[in-house]
Each structure stands twice: as structure tokens, then as C-alpha cells.
C-alpha positions as CSV (number, residue, x, y, z in Angstrom):
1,X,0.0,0.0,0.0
2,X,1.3,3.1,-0.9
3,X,1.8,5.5,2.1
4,X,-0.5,8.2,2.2
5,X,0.1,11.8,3.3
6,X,-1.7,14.5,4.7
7,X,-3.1,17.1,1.7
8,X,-1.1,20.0,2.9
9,X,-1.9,22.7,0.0
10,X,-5.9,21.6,1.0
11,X,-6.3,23.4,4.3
12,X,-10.1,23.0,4.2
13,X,-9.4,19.0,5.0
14,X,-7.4,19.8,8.3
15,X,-8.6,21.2,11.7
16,X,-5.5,22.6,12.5
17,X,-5.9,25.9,11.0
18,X,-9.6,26.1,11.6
19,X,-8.2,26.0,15.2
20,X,-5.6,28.5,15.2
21,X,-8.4,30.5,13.4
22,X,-10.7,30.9,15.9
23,X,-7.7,31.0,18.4
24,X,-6.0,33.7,17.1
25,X,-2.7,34.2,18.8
26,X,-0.2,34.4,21.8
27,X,-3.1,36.3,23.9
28,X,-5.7,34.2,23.0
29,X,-3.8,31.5,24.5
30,X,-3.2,33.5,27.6
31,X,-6.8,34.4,28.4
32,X,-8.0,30.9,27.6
33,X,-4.7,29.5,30.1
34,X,-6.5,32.4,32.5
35,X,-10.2,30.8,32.0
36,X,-9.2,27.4,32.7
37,X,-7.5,29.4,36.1
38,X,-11.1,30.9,36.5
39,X,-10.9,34.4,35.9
40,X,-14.0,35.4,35.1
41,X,-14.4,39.3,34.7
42,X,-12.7,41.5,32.2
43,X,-10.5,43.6,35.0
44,X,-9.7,40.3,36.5
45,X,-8.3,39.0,32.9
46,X,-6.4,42.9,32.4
47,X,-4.7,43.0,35.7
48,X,-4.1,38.7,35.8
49,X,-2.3,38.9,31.9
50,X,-1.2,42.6,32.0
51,X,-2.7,43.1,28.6
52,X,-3.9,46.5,27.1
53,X,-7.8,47.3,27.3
54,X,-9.0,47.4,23.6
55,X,-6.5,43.4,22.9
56,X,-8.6,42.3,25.5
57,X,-11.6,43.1,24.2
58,X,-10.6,42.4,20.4
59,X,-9.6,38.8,22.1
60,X,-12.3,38.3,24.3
61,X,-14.8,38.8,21.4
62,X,-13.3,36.3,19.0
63,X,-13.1,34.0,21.7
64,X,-16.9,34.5,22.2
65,X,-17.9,34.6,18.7
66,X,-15.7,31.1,18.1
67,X,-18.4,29.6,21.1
68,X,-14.8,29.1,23.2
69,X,-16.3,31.1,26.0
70,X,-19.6,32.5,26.7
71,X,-20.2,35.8,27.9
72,X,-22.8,35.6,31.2
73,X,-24.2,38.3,33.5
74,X,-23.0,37.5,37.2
75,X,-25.8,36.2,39.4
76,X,-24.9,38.7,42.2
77,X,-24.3,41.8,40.1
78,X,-26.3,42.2,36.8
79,X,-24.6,44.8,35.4
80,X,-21.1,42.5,35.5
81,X,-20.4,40.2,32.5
82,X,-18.6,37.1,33.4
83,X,-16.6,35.2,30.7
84,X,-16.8,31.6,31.0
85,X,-15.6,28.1,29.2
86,X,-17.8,26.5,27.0
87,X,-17.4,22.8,26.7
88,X,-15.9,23.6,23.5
89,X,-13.4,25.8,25.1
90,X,-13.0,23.1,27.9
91,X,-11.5,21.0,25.2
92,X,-8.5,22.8,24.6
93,X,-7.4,21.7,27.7
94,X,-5.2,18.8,26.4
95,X,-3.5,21.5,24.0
96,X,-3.1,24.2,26.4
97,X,-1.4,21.5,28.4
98,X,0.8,19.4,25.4
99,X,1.7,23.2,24.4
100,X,2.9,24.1,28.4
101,X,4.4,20.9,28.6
102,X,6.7,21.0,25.1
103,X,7.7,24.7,26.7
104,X,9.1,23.5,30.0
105,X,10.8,20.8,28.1
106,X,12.2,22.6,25.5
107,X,12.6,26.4,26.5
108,X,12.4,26.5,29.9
109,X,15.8,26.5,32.2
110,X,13.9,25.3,35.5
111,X,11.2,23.8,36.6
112,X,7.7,25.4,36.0
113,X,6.0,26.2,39.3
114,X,3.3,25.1,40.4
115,X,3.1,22.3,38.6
116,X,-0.4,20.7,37.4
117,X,-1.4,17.9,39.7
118,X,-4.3,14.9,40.5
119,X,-6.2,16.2,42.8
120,X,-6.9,13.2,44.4
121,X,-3.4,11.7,44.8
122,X,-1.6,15.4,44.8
123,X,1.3,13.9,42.1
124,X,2.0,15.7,38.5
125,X,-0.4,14.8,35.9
126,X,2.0,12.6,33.4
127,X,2.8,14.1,30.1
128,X,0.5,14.6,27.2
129,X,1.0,12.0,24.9
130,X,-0.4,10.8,21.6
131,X,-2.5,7.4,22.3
132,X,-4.0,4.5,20.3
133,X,-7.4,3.1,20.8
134,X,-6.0,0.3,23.2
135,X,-4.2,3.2,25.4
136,X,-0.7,2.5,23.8
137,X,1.4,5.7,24.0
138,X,2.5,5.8,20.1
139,X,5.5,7.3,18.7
140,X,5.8,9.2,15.7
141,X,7.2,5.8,13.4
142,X,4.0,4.5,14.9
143,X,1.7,7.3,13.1
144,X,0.0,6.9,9.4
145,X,-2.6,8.6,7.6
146,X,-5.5,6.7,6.4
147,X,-8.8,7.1,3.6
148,X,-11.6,7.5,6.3
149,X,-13.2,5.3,4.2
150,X,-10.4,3.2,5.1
151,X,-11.2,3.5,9.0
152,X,-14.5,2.8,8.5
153,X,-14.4,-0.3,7.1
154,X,-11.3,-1.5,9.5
155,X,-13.6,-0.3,12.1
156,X,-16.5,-2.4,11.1
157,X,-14.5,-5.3,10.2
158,X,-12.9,-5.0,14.1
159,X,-17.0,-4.8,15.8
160,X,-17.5,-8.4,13.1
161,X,-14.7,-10.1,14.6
162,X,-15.5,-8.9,18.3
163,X,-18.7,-10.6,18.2
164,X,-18.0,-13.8,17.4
């Protein structure tokens, strides 16, 4: 079988750059890493990230608009907006995390503190990794594309076999 490769010049077939579309850039990143840190109000994000006024606003509305948070009135005060993850948003969490976690490798000089933890055992979450259906951590020689046509039918094939 000939090995097939991801259509590179076609970016309409790949998520990736629908996802770096509707996140933007470097403070897009930082609010959401600020979200997931629950801060809620606008002030809250400007004095947590140091960021100017009208970025904030530009980023907090394409963050909105892209359904990554949702934009709330506070149940004690009306007149304050909240900004909140949506369960869309709440799935970047394994991104944010792979993208922390390549940093500290690769740029950091120390340690990052605090670090990430279980909160029921109180020891560092283990490192993002890229898994197959049977929980094997795969490696990049590991890694082919495949026709989802292709997947389908393997996938079928697989459920046959399983119930015999």
C-alpha cells in the first residue's frame, strides 16, 4: 500500500488551521490559560495577563464569537459580564497543556512552578502523549494517515470479529 500523506496545499481538510483561526494568537492563548484558572471578569483577565484594554476586548470577542467562552451576566451583580468556558473551550485543555508541557521541556531553564497535579493523589499529571485506541502511548514511526473510508471499514470489520 502506498503510504498516504496528509493534503497540505488543501487546508479546508485539516482542523489545524480552523483551530488556530478561531484562536487567534499568543493572547488568545493567555486568556484561555486564565479561563481554565477561573478568571471570570474582564478587570480580572487585564490585571491577571497585563494586557492592554481594547487586545482584550478584540480577544475576548473572538473568543466568544468562536463559542470558546460565553459571555454571562454575574448572578450577584447584573450589570457585570462574566466570561466563562464553554465545553468547546474546555476541550482545549489537552492543548493548552501538550503546548505548556513542550515549553518546560524545550525552553524553559527550571522547573515550571506550580506544577499541574491529580487532585486526588496530589502527584503531576503525566505528560501529554499521543494514544491509540487500546491506550498505547505511540510514537511518531508509529503514526499513518488513512482514507476515512479506510477507518471505517477496519472499524466495522474489528466490531465483526469482536462478536463472534
Amino acid at each position: 500500500m502506498e503510504k498516504l500523506r496528509e493534503p497540505l496545499a488543501d487546508i479546508a481538510l485539516c482542523g489545524l488551521p480552523l483551530a488556530l483561526e478561531a484562536m487567534g494568537e499568543r493572547w488568545s492563548f493567555m486568556i484561555l490559560r486564565a479561563a481554565f484558572n477561573k478568571v471570570r471578569h474582564f478587570e480580572e483577565f487585564l490585571e491577571s495577563l497585563g494586557i492592554a484594554r481594547n487586545i482584550l476586548s478584540n480577544r475576548l470577542s473572538r473568543l466568544v464569537e468562536a463559542g470558546i467562552l460565553k459571555r454571562e451576566h454575574c448572578a450577584d451583580d447584573r450589570r457585570r459580564i462574566e466570561y466563562r468556558l464553554t465545553p468547546k473551550g474546555y476541550d482545549l485543555l489537552p492543548a493548552m497543556l501538550a503546548l505548556r508541557q513542550w515549553g518546560e521541556k524545550w525552553e524553559m531553564t527550571a522547573p515550571a512552578n506550580p506544577v499541574l497535579c491529580d487532585s486526588r493523589d496530589g502527584l503531576p499529571i503525566a505528560p501529554i502523549a499521543i494514544l491509540a485506541h487500546d491506550g498505547r502511548v505511540l510514537e511518531g514511526a508509529d503514526l499513518t494517515w488513512r482514507e476515512w473510508r479506510d477507518v471505517e471499514a477496519a472499524e466495522k470489520q474489528k466490531l465483526v470479529q469482536s462478536a463472534r
